[in-house]
TIVO-2410 file (N, C-alpha, C; in nm, 3 decimals):
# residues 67
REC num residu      c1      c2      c3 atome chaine
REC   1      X   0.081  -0.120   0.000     N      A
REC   1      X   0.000   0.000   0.000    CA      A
REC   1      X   0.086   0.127   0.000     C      A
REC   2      X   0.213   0.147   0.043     N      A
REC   2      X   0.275   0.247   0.056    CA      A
REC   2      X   0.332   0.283  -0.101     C      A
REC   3      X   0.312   0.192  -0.239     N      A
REC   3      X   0.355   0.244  -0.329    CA      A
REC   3      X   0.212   0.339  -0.432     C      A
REC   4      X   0.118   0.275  -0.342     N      A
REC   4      X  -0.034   0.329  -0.376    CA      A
REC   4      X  -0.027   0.462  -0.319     C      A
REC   5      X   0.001   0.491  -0.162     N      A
REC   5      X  -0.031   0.577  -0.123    CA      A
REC   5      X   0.129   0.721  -0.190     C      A
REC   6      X   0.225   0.655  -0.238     N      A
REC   6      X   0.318   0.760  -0.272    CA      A
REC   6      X   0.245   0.796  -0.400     C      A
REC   7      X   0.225   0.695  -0.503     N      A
REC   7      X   0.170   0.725  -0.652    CA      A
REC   7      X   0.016   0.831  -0.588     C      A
REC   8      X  -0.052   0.845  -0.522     N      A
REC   8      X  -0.151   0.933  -0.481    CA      A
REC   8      X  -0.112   1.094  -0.472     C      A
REC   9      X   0.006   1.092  -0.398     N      A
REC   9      X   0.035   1.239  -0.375    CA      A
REC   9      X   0.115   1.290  -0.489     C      A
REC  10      X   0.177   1.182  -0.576     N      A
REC  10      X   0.215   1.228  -0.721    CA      A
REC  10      X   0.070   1.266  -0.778     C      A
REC  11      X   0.050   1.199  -0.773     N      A
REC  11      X  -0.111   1.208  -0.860    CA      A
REC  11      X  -0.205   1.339  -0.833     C      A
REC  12      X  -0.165   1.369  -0.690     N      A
REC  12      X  -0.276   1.485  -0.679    CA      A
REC  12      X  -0.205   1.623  -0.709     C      A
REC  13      X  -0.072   1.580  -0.685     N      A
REC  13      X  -0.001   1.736  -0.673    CA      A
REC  13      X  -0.025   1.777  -0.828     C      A
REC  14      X  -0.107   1.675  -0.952     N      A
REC  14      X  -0.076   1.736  -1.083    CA      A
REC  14      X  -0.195   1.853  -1.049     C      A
REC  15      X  -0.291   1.824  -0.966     N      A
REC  15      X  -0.382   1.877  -0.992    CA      A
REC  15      X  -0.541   1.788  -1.022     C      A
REC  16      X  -0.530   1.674  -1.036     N      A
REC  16      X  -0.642   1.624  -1.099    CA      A
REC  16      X  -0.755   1.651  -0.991     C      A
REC  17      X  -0.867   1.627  -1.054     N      A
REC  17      X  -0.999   1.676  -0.976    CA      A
REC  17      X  -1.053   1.498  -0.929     C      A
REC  18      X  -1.059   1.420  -1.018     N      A
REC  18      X  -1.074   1.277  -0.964    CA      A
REC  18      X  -1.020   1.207  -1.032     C      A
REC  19      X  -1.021   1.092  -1.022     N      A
REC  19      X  -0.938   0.899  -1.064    CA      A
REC  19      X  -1.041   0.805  -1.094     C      A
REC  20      X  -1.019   0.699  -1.138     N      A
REC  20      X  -1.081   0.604  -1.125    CA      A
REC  20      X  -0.977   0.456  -1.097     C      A
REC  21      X  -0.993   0.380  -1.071     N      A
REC  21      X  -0.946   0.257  -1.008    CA      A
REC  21      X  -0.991   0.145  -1.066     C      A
REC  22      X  -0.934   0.077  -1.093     N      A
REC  22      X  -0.982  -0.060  -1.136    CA      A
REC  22      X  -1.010  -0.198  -1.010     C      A
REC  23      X  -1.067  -0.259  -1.044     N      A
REC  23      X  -1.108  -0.398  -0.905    CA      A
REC  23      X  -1.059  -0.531  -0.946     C      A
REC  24      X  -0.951  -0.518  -1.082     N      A
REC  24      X  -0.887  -0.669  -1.111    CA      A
REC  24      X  -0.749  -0.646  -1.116     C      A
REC  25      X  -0.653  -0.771  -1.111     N      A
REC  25      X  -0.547  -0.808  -1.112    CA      A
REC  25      X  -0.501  -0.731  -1.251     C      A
REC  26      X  -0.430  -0.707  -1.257     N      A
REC  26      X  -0.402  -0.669  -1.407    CA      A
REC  26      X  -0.292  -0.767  -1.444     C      A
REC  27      X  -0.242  -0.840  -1.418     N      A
REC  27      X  -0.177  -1.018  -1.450    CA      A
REC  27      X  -0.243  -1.126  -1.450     C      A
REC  28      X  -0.346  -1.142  -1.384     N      A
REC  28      X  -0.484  -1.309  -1.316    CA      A
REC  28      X  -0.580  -1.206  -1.414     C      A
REC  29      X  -0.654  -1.105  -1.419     N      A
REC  29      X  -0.721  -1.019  -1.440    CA      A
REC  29      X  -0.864  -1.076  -1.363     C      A
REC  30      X  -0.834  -1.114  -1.250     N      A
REC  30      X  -0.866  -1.182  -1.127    CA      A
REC  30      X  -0.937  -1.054  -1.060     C      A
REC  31      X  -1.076  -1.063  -0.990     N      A
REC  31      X  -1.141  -0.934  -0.951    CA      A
REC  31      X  -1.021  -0.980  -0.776     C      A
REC  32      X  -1.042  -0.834  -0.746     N      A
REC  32      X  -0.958  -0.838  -0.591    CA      A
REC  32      X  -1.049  -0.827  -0.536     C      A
REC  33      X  -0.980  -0.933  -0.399     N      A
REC  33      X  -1.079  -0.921  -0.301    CA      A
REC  33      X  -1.140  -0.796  -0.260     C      A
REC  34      X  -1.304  -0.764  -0.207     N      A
REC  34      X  -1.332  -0.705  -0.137    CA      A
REC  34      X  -1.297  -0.643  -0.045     C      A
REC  35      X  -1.231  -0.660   0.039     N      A
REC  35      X  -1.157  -0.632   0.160    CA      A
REC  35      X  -1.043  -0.532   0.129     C      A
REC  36      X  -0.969  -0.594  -0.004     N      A
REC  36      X  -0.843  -0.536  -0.015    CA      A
REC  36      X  -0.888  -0.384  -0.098     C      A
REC  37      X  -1.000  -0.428  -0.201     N      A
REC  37      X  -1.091  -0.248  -0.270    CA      A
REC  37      X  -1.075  -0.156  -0.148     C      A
REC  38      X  -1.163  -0.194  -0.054     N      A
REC  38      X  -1.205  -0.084   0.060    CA      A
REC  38      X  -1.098  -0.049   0.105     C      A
REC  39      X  -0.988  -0.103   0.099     N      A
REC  39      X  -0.880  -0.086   0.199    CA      A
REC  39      X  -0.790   0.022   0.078     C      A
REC  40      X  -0.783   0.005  -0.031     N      A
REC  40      X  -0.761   0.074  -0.106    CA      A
REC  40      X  -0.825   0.214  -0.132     C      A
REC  41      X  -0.926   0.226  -0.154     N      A
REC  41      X  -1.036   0.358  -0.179    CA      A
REC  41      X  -1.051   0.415  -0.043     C      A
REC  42      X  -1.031   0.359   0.112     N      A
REC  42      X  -0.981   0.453   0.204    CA      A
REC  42      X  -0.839   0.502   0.223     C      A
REC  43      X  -0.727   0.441   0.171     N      A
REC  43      X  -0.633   0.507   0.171    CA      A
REC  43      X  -0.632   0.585   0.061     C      A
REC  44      X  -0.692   0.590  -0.071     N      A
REC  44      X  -0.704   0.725  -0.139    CA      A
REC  44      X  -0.749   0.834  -0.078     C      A
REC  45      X  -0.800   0.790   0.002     N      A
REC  45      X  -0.969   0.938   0.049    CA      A
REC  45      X  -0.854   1.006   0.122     C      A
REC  46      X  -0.786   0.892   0.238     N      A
REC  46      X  -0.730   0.979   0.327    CA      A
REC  46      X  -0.609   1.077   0.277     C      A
REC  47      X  -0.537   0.992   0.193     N      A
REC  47      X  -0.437   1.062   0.132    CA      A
REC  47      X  -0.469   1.201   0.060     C      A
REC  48      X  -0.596   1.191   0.006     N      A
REC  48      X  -0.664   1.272  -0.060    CA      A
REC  48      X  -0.710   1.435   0.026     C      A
REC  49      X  -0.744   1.375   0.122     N      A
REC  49      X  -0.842   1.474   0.234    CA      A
REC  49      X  -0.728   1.530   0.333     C      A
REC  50      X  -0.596   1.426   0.339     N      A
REC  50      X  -0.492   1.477   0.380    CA      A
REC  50      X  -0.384   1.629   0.309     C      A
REC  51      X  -0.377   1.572   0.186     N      A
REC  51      X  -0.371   1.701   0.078    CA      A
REC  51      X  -0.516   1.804   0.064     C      A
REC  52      X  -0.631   1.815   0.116     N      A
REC  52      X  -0.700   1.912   0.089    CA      A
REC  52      X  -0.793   1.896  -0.027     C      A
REC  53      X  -0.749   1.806  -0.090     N      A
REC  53      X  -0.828   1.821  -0.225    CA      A
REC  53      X  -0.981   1.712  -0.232     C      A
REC  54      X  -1.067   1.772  -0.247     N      A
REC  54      X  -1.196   1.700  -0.238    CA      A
REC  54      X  -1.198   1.603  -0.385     C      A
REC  55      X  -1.150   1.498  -0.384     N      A
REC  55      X  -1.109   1.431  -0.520    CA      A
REC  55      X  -1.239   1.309  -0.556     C      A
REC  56      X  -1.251   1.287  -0.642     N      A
REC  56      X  -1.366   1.211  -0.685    CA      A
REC  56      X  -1.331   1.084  -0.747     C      A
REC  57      X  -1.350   1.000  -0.660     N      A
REC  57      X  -1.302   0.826  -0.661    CA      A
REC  57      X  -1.437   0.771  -0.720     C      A
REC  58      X  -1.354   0.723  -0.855     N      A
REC  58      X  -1.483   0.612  -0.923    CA      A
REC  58      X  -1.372   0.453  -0.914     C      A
REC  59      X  -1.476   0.407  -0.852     N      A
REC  59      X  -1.417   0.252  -0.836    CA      A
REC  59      X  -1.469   0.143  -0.969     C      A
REC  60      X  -1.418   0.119  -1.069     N      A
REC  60      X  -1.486   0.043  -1.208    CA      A
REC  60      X  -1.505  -0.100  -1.136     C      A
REC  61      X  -1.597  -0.120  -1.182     N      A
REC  61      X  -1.608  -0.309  -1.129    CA      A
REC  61      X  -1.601  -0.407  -1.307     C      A
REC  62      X  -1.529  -0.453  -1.333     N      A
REC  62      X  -1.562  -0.496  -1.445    CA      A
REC  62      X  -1.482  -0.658  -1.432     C      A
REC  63      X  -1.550  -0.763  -1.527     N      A
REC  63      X  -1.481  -0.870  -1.537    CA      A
REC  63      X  -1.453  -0.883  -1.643     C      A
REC  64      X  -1.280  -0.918  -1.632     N      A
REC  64      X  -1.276  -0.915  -1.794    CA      A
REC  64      X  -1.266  -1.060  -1.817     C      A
REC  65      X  -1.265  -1.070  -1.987     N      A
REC  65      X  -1.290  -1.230  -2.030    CA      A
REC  65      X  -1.165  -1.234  -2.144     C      A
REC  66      X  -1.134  -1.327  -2.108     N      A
REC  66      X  -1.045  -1.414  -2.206    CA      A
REC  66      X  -1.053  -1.389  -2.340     C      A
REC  67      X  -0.999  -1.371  -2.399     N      A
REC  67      X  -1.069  -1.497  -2.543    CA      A
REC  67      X  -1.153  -1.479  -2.596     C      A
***
């Protein structure tokens, strides 16, 4: 999580107003656990709310298919 939460404050210092996130592996293209999303999209917020910036988190849910 600490390379999530450094890529965040790169990310905000450009300026952006919001992100979006993806919910699969991008190698398995395997959805991630539940547990580990939330745990993710609160360390954006905080990182986020920590810098000041009211940023707008879209979380995509998608499954992708093979083939």
């Amino acid at each position: 999580m600490q390379g999530l939460k450094m890529n965040m404050r790169r990310i905000l210092a450009t300026g952006v107003a919001g992100i979006n996130i993806e919910d699969s592996d991008p190698k398995t293209n395997e959805l991630l656990p539940l547990d580990l999303q939330v745990e993710r999209i609160s360390l954006i917020r905080k990182v986020a709310d920590k810098a000041g910036v009211r940023l707008f988190i879209t979380a995509l849910i998608f499954k992708k298919q093979c083939c």
